[in-house]
C-alpha positions, 0 to 999 in steps of 0.5 A: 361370805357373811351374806352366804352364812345369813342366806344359808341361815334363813333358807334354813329356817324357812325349810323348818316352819314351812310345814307347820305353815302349810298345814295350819293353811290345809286346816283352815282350808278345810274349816272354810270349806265345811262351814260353806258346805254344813249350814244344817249339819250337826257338830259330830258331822262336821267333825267327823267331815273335817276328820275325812279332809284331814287326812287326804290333806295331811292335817295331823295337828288337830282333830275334828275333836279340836274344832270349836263350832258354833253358830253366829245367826244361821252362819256355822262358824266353825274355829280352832287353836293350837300351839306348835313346837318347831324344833331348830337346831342344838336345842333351840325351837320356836313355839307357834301359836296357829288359830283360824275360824271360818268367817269370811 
């Protein structure tokens, strides 16, 4: 029984943080794909590409106005941060902190 109540538990919190999880992974996916595909694009491009992708992948958390884009020698790197608040259950929630960057 007590390992019924445990199994229940986590089944529990793993259906919670699954889809923060799996759009943190769409996002990065999609930061990965640009800075192989942009090498010459301007920041607004990708940003407005990275825009596009998220919203076929269902990526809501972050904006391309989120990215941080950068050049490291003629490589775009292109990087982002957020925090997210899962909410559990009776008042109780655990904070995320998800960041990504494009370098391999």
């Amino acid at each position: 029984m007590i390992g019924a109540a445990i199994f229940v538990v986590l089944a529990l919190l793993g259906l919670k943080l699954a889809p923060s999880y799996i759009e943190f992974f769409q996002a990065k996916k999609a930061i990965v794909a640009l800075a192989q595909e942009k090498q010459a694009a301007s920041v607004i491009d990708i940003r407005k590409a990275f825009d596009q992708r998220a919203a076929v992948d269902g990526v809501e958390t972050i904006r391309g106005s989120d990215l941080e884009v950068t050049k490291d020698g003629t490589d775009v790197v292109i990087s982002f941060g957020y925090r997210k608040d899962v909410p559990m259950f009776a008042g109780i929630g655990l904070y995320i902190d998800f960041q990504a960057n494009s370098k391999p």
